[in-house]
C-alpha positions in Angstrom: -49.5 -33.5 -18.1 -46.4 -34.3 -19.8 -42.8 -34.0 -18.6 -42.0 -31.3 -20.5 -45.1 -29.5 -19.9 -43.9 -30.2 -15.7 -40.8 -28.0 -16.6 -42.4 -25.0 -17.9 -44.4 -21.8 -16.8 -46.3 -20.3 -19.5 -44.1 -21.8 -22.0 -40.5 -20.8 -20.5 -38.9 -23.4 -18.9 -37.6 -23.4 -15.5 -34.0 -23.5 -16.3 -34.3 -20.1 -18.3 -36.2 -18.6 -15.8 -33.6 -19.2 -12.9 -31.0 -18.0 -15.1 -32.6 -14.9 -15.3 -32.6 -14.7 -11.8 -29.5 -15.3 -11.1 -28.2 -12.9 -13.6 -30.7 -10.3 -12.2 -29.2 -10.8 -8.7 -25.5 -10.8 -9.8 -26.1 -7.4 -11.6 -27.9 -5.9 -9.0 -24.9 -6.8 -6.7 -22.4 -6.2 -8.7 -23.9 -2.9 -10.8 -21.3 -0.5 -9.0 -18.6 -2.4 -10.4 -20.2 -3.3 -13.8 -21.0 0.3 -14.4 -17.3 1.5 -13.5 -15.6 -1.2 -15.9 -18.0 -0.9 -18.8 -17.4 3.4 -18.8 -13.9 3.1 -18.6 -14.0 0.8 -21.4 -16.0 2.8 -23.1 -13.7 5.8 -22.2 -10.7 3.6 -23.8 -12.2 2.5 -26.5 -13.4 5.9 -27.8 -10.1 7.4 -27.2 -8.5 4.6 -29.3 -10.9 4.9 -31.7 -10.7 8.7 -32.3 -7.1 8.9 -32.5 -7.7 7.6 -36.1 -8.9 11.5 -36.6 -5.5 13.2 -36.1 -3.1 10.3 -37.6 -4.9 10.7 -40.5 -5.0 14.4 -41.0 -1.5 14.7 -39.6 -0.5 13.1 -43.2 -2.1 16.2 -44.9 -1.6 19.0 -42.3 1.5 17.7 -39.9 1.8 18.2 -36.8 -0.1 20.5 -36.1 -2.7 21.3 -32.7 -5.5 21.6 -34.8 -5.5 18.0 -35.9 -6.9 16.9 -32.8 -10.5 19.0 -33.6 -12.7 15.7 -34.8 -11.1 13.7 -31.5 -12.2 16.4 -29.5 -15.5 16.3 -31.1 -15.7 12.5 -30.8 -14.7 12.1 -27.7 -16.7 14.8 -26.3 -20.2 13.4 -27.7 -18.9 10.0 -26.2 -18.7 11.8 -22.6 -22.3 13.2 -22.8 -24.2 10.6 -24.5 -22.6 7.3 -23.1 -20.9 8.3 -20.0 -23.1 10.7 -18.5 -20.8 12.8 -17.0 -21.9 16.6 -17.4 -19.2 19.4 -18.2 -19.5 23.2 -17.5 -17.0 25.6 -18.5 -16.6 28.8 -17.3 -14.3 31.4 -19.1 -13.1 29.5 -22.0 -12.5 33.1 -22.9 -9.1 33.2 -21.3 -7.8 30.2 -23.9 -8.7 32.0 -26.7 -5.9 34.8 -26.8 -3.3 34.1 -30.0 -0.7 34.2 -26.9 2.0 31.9 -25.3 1.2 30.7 -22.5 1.5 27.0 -20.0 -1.8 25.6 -18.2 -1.3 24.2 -15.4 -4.2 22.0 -14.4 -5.5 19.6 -11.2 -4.7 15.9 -11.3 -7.1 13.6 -10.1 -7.6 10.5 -12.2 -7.5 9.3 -15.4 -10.7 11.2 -17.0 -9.1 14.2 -16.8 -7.8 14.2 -20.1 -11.6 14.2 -20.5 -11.9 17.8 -18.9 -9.5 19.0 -21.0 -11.4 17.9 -24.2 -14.4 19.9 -23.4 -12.3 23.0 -23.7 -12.3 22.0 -27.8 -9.3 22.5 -29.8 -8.5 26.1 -28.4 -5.5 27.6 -30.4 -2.1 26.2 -30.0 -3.1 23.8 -27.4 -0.7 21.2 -26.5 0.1 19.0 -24.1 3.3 17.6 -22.1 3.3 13.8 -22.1 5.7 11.1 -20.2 8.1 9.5 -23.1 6.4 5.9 -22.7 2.8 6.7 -23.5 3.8 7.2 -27.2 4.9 3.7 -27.1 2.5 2.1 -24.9 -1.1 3.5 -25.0 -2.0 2.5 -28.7 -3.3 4.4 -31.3 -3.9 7.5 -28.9 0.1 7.9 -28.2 0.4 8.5 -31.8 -2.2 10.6 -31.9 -0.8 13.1 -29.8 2.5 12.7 -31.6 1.0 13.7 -34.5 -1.0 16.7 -32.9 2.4 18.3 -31.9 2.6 17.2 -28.4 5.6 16.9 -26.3 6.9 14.0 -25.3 9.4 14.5 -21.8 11.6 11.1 -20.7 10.7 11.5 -16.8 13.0 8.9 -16.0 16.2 11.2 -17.2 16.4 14.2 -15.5 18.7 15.6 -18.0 17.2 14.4 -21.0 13.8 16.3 -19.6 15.6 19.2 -19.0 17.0 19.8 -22.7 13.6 18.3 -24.2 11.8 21.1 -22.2 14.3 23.6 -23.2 13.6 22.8 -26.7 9.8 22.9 -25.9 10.4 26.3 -24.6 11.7 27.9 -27.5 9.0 26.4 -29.5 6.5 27.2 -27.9 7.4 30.8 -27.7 7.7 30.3 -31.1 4.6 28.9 -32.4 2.7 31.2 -29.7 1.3 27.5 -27.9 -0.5 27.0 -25.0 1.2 23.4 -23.5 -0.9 22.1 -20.7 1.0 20.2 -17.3 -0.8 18.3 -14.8 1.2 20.1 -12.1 1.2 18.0 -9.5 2.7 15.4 -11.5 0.9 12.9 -10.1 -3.0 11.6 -10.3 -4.4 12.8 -6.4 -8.3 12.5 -5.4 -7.5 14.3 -2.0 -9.9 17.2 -0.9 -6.2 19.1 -1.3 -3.6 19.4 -4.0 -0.6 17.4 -3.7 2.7 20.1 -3.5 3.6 21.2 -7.3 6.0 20.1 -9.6 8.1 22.7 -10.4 8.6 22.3 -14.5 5.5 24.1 -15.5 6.7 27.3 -13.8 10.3 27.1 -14.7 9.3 27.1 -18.6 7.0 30.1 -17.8 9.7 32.1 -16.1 12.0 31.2 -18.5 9.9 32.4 -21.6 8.4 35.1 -19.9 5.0 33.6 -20.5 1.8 34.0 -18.1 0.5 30.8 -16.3 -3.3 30.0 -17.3 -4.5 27.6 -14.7 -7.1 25.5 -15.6 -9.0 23.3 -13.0 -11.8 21.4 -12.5 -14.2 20.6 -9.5 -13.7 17.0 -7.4 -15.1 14.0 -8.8 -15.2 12.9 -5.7 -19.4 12.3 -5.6 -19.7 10.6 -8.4 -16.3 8.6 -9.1 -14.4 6.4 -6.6 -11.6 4.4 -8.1 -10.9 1.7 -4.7 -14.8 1.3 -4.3 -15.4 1.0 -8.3 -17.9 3.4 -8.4 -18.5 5.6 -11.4 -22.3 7.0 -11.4 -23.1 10.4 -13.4 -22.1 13.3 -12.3 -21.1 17.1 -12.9 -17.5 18.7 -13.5 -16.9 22.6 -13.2 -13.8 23.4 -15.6 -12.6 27.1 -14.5 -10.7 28.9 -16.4 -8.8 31.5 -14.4 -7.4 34.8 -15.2 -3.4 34.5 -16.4 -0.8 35.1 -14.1 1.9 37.2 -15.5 5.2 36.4 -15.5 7.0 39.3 -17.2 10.2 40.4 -15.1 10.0 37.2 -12.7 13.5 35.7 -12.1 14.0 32.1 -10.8 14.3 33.6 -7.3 10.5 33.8 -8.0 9.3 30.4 -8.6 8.7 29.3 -5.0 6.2 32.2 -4.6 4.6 31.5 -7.8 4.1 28.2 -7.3 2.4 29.3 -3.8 0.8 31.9 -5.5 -1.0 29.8 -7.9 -1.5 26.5 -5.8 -3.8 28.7 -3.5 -5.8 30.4 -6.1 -6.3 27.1 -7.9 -7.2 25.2 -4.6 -9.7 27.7 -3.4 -11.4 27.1 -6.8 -11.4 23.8 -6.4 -13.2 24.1 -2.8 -15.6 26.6 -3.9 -17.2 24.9 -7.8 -17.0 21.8 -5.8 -18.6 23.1 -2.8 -21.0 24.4 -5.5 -21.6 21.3 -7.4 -22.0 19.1 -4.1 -25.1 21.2 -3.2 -26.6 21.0 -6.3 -27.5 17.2 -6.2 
């Protein structure tokens, strides 16, 4: 028998097969963390790559909501076919109103600008962004810009205040719907984190109800300091409005309590719900 003949089984040779083994190993070790990197890539790159749909209609319509119909589209299909993370929504009825109106919304990671997509291009949606995601999250900064989206400077507490003002009286205007991640920062806690007090301010101001809009813990099937991301389920509840009419600013503390609570109890209870079904 030959040398080379030595160095193969069945025709492959040996340093192939170990290859394959080692590979095989590695993933298996490592398949936590390959499957959380490769969906958040995936995640990024179909945001990126959908933006394209609103830049380009923007230079037709302007900037209007509405461009943002084929990203939502895109990004949705992305979700269900490559992620594998289920969405159920539950009284999308609530969004469809031709009414004013600011959602406030959970904040746990970075997907849940995915929850919000599942709602679809609901009329007048828009949504309240920090100042330096226009400039540094690529194409998908721009394509919020050009979907009418409002850009706040966080780090200027005066500048926010006159660009909300001005987002006030259009949005009063235009009968939007802009959505705020109200407790202003991302949170994977079994609780809320205390609420910023922006979304509720604009709401008193305008005279506009609250539309809270929250969605279940991803807490069993996505862990960012393990690097887990599996497939899992997501409850998005749309709640009943919460009036504002005749509230003064000596409200807004009880409002904000008022609407922490009901939004945390929904929280508990889809997630609660969502838990048991697995």
């Amino acid at each position: 028998m030959s040398e080379t003949e030595n160095s193969e089984v069945f025709g492959i040779s040996y340093s192939v097969i170990l290859s394959s083994l080692v590979v095989g190993i590695v993933t298996w070790i490592f398949y936590d963390k390959i499957q959380f990197f490769g969906k958040h890539l995936i995640a990024n790159l179909s945001w990126q790559f959908f933006s394209i749909f609103p830049i380009l209609a923007s230079l037709f319509y302007g900037r209007i909501p509405e461009n943002r119909r084929l990203f939502s589209i895109g990004v949705q299909l992305t979700n269900k076919y490559l992620i594998g993370t289920k969405y159920i929504v539950r009284n999308q009825k609530y969004l469809e109103d031709d009414k004013a109106c600011v959602i406030v919304s959970n904040h746990q990671s970075s997907l849940d600008g995915n929850f919000m997509v599942q709602l679809g291009n609901y009329k007048g949606s828009i949504v309240i962004l920090k100042k330096s995601l226009l400039y540094f999250s690529g194409l998908l900064g721009l394509a919020f810009y050009c979907s009418g989206s409002i850009f706040v400077d966080r780090g200027n507490p005066e500048t926010a205040k006159k660009s909300l003002n001005s987002a006030r009286e259009e949005v009063v205007r235009k009968k939007l719907k802009p959505q705020f991640y109200a407790e202003g920062t991302r949170h994977m806690g079994k609780e809320m984190l205390p609420f910023k007090k922006g979304a509720f301010v604009m709401a008193i101001q305008a005279q506009i109800p609250i539309l809270p809009v929250v969605a279940s813990s991803y807490r069993h099937f996505y862990d960012k300091k393990k690097k887990v991301f599996k497939q899992g389920t997501v409850i998005v509840t749309c709640l009943p409005p919460i009036p504002t009419t005749g509230l003064t600013m000596s409200d807004l503390n009880d409002l904000i309590d008022r609407v922490w609570k009901q939004m945390q109890e929904t929280i508990d209870n889809t997630t609660e719900e969502v838990e048991n079904s697995l």
